[in-house]
Backbone as numpy.savetxt, mean C-alpha at the origin, in Angstrom:
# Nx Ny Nz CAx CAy CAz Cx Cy Cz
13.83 -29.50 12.41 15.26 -29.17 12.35 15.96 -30.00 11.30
15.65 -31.64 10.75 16.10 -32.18 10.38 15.80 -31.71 8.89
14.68 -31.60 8.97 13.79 -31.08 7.36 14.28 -29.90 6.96
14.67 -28.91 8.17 15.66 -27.56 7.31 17.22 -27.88 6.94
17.54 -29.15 7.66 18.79 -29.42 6.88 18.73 -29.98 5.67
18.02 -31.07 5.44 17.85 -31.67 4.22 17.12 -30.53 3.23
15.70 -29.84 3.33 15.64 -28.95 2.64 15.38 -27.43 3.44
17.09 -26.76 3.13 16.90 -25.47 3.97 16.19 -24.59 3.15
15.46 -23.48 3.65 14.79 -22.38 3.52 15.59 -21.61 2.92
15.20 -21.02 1.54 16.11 -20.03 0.85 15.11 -19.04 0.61
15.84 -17.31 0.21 15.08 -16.81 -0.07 14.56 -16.12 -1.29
12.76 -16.31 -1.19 12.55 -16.30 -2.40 12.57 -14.98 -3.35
13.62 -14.39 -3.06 14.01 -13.68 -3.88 15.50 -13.71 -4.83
16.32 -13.95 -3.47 17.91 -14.17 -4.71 18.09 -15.65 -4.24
17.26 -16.72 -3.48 17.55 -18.44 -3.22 18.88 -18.37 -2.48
19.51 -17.26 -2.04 20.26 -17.63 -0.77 19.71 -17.94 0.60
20.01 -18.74 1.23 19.55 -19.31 2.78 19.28 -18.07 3.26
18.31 -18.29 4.13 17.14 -17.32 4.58 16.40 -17.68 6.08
16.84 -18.89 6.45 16.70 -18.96 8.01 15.34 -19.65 7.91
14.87 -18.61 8.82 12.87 -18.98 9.44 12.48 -17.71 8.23
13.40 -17.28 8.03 12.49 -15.89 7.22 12.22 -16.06 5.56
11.59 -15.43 5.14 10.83 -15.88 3.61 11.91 -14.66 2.56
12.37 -13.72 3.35 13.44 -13.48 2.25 14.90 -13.35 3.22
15.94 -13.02 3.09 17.27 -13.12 3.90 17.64 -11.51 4.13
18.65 -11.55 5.12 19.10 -10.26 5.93 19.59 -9.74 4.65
20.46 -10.12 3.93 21.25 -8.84 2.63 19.40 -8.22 2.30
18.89 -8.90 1.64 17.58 -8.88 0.79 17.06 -7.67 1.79
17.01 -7.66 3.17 16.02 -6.93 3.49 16.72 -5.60 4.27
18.37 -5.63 4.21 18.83 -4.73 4.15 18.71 -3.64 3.24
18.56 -4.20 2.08 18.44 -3.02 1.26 17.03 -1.94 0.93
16.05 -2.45 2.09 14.75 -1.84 1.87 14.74 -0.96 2.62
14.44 0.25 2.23 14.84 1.89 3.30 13.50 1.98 3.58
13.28 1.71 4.71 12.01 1.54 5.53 11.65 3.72 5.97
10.31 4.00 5.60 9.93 5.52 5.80 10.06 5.55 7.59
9.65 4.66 8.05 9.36 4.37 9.99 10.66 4.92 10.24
10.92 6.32 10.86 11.73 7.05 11.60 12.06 8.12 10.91
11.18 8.53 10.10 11.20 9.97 9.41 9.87 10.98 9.82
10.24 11.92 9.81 8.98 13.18 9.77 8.07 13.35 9.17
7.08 13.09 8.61 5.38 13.27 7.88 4.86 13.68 8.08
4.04 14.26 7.09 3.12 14.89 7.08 1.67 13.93 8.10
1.28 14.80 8.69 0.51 13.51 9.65 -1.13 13.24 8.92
-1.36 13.81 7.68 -2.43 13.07 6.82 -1.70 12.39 6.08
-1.31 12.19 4.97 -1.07 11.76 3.85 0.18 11.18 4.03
1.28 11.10 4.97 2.75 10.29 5.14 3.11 10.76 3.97
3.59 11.65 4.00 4.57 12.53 3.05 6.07 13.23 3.86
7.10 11.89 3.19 8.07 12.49 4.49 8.54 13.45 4.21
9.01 14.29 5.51 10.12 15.55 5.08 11.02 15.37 5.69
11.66 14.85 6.31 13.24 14.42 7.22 12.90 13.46 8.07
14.47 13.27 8.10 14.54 12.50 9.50 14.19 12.23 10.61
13.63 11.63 11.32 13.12 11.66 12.53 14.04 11.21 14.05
13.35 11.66 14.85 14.81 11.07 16.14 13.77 9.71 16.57
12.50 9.62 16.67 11.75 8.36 16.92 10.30 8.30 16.06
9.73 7.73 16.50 8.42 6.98 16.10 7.53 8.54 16.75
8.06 8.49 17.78 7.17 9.93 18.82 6.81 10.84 18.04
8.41 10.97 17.03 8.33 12.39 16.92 7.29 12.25 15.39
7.10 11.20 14.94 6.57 11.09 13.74 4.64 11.38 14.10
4.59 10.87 14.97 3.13 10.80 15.82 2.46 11.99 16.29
3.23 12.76 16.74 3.01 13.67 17.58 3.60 14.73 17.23
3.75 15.21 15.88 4.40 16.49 15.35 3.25 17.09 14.78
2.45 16.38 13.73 1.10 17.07 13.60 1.54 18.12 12.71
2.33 18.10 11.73 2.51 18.99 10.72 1.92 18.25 9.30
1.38 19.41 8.47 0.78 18.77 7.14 1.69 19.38 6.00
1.90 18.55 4.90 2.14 18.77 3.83 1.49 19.97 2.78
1.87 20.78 2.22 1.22 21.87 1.41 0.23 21.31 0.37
-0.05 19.70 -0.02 -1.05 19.41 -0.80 -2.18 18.93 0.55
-1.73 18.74 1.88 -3.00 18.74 2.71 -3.60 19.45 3.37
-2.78 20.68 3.24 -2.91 22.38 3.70 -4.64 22.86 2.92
-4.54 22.27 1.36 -5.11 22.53 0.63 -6.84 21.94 0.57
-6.72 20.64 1.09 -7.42 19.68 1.88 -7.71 18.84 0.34
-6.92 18.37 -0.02 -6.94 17.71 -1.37 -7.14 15.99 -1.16
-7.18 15.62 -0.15 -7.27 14.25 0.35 -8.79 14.38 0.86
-9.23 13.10 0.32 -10.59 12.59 1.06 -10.32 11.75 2.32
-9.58 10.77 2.45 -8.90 9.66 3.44 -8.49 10.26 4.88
-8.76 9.73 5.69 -8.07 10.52 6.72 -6.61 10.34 7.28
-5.85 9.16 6.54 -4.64 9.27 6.96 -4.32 8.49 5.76
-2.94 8.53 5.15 -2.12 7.52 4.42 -0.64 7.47 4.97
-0.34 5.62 5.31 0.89 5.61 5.66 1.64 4.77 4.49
3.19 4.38 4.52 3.53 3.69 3.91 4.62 3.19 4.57
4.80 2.09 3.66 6.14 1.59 4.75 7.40 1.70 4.38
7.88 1.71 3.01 9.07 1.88 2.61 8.90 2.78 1.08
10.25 3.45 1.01 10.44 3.88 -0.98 10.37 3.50 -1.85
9.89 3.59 -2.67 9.59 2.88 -4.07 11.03 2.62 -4.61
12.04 1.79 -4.22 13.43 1.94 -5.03 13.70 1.06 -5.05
14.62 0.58 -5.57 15.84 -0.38 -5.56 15.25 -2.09 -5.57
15.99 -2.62 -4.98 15.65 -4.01 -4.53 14.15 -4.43 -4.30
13.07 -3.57 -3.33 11.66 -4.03 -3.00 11.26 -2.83 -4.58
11.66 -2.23 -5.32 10.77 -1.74 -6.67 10.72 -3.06 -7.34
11.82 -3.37 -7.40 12.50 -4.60 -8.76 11.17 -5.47 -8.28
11.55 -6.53 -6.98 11.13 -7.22 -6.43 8.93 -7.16 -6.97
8.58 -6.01 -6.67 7.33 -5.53 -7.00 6.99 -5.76 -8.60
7.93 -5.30 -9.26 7.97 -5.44 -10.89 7.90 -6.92 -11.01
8.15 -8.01 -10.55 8.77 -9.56 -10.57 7.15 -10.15 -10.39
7.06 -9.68 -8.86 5.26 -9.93 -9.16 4.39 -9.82 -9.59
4.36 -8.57 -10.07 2.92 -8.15 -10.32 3.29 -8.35 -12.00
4.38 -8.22 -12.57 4.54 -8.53 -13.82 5.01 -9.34 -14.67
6.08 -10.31 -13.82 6.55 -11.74 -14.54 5.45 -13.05 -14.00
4.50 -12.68 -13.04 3.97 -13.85 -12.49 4.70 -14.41 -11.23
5.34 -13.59 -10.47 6.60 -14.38 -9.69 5.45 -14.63 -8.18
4.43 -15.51 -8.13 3.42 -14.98 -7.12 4.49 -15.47 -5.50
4.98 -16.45 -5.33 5.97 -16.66 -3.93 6.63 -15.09 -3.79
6.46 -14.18 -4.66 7.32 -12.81 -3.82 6.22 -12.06 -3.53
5.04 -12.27 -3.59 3.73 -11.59 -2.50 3.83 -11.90 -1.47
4.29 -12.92 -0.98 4.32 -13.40 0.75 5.26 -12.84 1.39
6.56 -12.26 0.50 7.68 -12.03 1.39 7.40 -10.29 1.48
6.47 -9.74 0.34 5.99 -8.39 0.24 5.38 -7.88 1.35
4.20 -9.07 1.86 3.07 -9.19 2.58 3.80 -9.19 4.21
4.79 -9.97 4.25 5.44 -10.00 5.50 6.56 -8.87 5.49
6.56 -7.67 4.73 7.07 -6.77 5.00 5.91 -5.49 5.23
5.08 -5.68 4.69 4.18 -5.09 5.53 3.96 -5.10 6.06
3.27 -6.56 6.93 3.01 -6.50 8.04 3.61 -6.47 9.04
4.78 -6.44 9.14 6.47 -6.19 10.26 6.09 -5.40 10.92
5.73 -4.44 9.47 6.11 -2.83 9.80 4.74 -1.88 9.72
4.08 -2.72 10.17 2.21 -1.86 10.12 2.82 -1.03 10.94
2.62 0.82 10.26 2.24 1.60 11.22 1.30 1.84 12.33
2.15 1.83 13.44 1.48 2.17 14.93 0.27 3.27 14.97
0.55 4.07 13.95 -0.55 5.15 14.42 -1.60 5.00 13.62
-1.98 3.77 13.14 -3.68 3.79 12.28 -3.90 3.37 13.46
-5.50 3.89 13.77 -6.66 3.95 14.03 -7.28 2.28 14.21
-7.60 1.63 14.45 -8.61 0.23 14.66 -9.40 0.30 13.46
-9.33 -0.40 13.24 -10.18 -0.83 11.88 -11.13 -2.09 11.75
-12.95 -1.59 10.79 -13.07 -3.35 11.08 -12.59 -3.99 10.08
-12.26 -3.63 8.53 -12.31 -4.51 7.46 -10.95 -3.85 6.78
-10.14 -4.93 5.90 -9.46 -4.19 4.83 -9.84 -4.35 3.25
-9.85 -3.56 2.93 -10.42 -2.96 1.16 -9.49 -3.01 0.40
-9.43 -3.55 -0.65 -8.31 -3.70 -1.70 -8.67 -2.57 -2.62
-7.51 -1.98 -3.17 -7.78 -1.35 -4.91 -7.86 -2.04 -5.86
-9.38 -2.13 -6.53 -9.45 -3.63 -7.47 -8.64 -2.97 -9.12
-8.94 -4.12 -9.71 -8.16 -3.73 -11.07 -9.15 -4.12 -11.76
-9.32 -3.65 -12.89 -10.26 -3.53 -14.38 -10.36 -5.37 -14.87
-11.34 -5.74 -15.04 -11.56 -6.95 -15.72 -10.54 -7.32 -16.44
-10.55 -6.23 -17.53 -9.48 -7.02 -18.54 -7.97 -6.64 -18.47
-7.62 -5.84 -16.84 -6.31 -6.14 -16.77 -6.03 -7.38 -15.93
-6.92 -8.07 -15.10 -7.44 -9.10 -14.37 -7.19 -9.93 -15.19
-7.65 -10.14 -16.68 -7.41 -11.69 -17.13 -5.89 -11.56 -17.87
-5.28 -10.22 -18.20 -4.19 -10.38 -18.33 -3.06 -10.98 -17.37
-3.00 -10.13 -16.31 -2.23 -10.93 -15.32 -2.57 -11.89 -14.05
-3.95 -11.86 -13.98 -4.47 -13.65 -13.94 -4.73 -12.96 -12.09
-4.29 -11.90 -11.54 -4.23 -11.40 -10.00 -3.74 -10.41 -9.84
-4.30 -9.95 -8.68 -4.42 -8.94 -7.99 -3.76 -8.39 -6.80
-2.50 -7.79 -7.00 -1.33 -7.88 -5.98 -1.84 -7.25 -4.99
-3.05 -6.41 -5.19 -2.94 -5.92 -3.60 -3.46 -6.88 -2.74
-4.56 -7.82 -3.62 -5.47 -8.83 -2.28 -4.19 -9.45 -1.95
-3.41 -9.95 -2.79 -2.39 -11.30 -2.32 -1.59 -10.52 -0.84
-1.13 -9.58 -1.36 -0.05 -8.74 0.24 -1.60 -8.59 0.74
-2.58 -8.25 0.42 -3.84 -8.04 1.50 -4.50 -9.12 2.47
-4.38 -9.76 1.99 -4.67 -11.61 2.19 -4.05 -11.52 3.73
-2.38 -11.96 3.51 -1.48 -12.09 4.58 -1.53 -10.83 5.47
-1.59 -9.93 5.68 -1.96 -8.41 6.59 -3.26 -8.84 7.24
-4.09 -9.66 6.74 -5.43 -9.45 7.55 -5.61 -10.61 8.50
-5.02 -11.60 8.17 -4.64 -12.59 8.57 -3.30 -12.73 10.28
-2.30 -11.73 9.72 -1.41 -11.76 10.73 -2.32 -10.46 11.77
-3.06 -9.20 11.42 -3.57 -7.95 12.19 -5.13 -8.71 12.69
-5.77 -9.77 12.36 -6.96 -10.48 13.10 -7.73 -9.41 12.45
-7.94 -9.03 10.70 -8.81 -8.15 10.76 -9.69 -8.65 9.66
-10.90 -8.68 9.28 -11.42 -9.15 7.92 -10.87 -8.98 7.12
-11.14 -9.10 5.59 -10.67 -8.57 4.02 -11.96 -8.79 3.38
-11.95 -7.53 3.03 -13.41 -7.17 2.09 -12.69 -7.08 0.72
-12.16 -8.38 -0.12 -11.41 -8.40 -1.37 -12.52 -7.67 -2.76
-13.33 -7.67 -2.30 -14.19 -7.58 -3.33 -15.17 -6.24 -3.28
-14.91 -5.12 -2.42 -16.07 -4.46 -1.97 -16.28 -3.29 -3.03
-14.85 -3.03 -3.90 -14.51 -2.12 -4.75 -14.80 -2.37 -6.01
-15.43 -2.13 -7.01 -14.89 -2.52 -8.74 -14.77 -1.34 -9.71
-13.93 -2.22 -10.05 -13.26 -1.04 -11.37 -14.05 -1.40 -12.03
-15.17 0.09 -13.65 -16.36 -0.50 -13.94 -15.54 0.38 -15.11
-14.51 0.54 -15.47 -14.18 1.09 -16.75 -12.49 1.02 -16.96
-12.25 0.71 -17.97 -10.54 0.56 -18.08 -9.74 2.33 -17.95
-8.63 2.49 -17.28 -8.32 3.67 -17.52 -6.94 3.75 -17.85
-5.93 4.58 -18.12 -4.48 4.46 -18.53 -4.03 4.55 -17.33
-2.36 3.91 -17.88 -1.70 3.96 -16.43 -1.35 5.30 -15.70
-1.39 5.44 -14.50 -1.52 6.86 -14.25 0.18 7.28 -14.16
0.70 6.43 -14.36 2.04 7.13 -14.48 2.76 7.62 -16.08
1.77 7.00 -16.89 1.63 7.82 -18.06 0.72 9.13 -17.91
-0.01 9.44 -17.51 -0.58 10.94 -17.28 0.63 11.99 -16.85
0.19 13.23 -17.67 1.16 14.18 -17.52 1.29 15.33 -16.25
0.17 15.05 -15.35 0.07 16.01 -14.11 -1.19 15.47 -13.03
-1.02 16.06 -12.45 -2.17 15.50 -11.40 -3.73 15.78 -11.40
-4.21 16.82 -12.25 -5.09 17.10 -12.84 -5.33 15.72 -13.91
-4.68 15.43 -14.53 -5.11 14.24 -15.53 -5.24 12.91 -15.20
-4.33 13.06 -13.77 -4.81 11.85 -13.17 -5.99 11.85 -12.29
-6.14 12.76 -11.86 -7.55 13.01 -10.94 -8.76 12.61 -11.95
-8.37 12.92 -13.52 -9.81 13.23 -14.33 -9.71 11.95 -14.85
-8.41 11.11 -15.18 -8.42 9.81 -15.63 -8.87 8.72 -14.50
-9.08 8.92 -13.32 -9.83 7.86 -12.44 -11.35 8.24 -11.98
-11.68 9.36 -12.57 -13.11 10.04 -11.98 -14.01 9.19 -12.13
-15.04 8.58 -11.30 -16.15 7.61 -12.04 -15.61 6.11 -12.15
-14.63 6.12 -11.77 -14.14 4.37 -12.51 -14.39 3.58 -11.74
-14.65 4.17 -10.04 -15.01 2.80 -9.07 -16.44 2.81 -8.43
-16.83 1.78 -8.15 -18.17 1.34 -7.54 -17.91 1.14 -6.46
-19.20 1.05 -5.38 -18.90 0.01 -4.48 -19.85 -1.10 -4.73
-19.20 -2.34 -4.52 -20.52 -3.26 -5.23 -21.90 -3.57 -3.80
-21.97 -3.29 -2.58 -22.57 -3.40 -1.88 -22.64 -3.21 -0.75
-23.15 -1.53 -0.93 -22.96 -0.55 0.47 -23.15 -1.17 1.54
-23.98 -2.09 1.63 -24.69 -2.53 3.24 -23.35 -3.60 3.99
-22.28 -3.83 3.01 -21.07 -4.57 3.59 -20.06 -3.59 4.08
-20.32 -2.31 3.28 -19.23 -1.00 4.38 -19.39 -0.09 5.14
-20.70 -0.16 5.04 -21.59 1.31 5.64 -21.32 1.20 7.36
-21.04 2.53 7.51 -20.73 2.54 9.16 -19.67 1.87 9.76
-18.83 1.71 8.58 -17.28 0.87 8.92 -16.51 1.40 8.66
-15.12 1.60 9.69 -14.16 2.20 9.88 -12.80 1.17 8.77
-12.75 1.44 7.41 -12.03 0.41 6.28 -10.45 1.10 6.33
-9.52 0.44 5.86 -8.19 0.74 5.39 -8.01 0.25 4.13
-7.58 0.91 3.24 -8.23 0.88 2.18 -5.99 -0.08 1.69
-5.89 -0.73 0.47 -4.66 -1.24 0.36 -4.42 -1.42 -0.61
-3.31 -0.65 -0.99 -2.46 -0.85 -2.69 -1.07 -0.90 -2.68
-0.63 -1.41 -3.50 1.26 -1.34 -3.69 1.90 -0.03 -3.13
1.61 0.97 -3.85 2.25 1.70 -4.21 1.07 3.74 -4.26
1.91 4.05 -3.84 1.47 5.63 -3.44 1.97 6.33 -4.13
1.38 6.75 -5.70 2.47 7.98 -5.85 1.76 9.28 -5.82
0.91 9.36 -6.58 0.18 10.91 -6.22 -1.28 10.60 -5.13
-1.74 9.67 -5.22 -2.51 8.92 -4.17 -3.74 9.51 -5.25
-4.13 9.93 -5.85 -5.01 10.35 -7.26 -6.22 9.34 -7.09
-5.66 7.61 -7.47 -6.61 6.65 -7.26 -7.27 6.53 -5.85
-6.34 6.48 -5.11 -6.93 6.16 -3.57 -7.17 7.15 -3.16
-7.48 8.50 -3.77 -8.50 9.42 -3.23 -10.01 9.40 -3.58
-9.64 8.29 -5.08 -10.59 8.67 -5.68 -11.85 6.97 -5.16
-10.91 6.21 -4.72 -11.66 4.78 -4.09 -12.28 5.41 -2.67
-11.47 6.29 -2.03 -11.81 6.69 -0.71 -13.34 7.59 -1.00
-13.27 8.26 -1.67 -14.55 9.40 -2.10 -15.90 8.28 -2.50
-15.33 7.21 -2.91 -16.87 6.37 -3.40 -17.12 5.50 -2.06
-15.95 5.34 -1.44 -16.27 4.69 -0.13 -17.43 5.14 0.59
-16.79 6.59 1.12 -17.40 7.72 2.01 -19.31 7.95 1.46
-19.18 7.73 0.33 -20.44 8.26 -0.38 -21.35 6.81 -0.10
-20.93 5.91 0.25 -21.45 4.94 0.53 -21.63 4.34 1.98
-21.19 5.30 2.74 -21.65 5.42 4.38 -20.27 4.65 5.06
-19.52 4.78 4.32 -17.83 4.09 5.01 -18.11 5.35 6.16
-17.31 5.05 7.06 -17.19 6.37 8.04 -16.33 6.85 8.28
-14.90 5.90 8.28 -13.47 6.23 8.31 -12.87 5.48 7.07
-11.93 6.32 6.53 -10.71 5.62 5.26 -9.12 6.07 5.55
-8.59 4.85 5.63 -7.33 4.81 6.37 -6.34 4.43 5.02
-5.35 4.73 4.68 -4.48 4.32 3.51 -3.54 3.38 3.85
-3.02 2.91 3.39 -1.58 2.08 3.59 -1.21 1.19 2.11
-0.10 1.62 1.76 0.38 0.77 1.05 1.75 0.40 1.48
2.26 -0.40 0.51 3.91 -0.64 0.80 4.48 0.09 0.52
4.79 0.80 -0.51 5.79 1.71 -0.97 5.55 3.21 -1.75
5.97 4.16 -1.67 5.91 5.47 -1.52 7.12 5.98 -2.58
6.63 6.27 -3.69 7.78 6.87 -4.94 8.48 8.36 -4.41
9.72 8.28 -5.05 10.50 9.45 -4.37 10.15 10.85 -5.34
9.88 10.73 -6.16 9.48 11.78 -7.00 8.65 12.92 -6.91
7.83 12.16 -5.91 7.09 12.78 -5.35 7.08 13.50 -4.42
8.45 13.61 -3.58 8.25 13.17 -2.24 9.18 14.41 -2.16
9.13 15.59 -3.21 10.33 17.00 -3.15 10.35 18.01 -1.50
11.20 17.96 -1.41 11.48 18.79 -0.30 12.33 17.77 0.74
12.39 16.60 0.64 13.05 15.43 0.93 14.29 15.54 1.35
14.71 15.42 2.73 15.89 15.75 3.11 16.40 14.20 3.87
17.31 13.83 3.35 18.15 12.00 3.72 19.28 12.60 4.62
């Protein structure tokens, strides 16, 4: 008590006082959490509002890209929109070096782990290409992956994935076809006998056409994974047409 007066807890995002918590109430007001909207019950693709958690669980409606059966994974959730305050915040880490805003990332994930995954034994990161690795020195999904496995009592298989070829960013690709063909082949698993017959959740920032993490899930599966569960933090709106607020 004495040590938070002399040095109080601010948060590490705008260094206003922040309590017991690693970022403060304005800060986490502004994150529009998906938990109480309608989804698609593969892929968490919202379409409205929801009246509870129930109705999100137990509606069992699919999206017209899972109608199609275009997902390998058997579920993807997310926890909040790709916007505003937690976009910026994401840009700070993964691109100025700001690594103290992975923990407060990491503890917004894990708040808000969706209720309806499945038990899992291990979590799987989406690795990144060598030489975008020595550019920015880490790997934002292990860091928010790290803290999730830690607070859920579950392993982290940081390493089970590798990227074995550089590819463009997929938000430079012009359609989903080019992103499907720009990640084809790019991941390994480096050593089936660590996933085989394991129920994995597979973990990245960010969801926008899910292109990559269909395409990590498909090398999983081929390697005797048995279940692939999605989750990232945040979910781009662009994507997300038919979207009713």
């Amino acid at each position: 008590m004495i040590l938070d007066l002399i040095f109080p807890k601010i948060c590490s995002s705008c260094n206003s006082p922040a309590r017991e918590n690693i970022i403060c109430d304005v800060c986490l007001s502004n994150v529009r959490l998906i938990g109480g909207r309608k989804i698609c019950s593969k892929c968490g693709h919202p379409f409205a509002l929801a009246d509870s958690i129930e109705d999100i669980r137990n509606d069992g409606h699919l999206c017209g890209k899972c109608l199609t059966g275009t997902y390998y994974f058997n579920r993807a959730r997310s926890v909040a929109f790709y916007e505003g305050w937690l976009r910026e915040t994401l840009h700070r880490f993964k691109y100025h070096g700001k690594l103290g805003l992975g923990r407060a990332l990491s503890r917004i994930l894990a708040e808000h782990y969706p209720t309806d995954l499945d038990d899992i034994d291990s979590i799987v990161t989406v690795p990144l290409h060598i030489d975008k690795l020595r550019t920015r020195e880490f790997n934002q999904s292990i860091v928010m992956a790290n803290d999730l496995a830690e607070r859920i009592k579950v392993p982290l298989n940081a390493f089970a994935l590798k990227k074995t070829k550089g590819t463009m960013a997929q938000y430079e690709m012009g359609n989903e076809t080019e992103r499907r063909r720009n990640v084809r082949g790019a991941f390994i698993v480096d050593d089936a006998r660590k996933v085989s017959g394991k129920s994995i959740l597979l973990l990245d920032d960010v969801f926008t056409t899910g292109s990559t993490l269909n395409e990590c899930t498909r090398v999983l599966l081929k390697s005797g994974v048995v279940k692939v569960q999605v989750l990232t933090l945040m979910r781009t709106i662009n994507q997300l047409f038919g979207l009713t607020f």
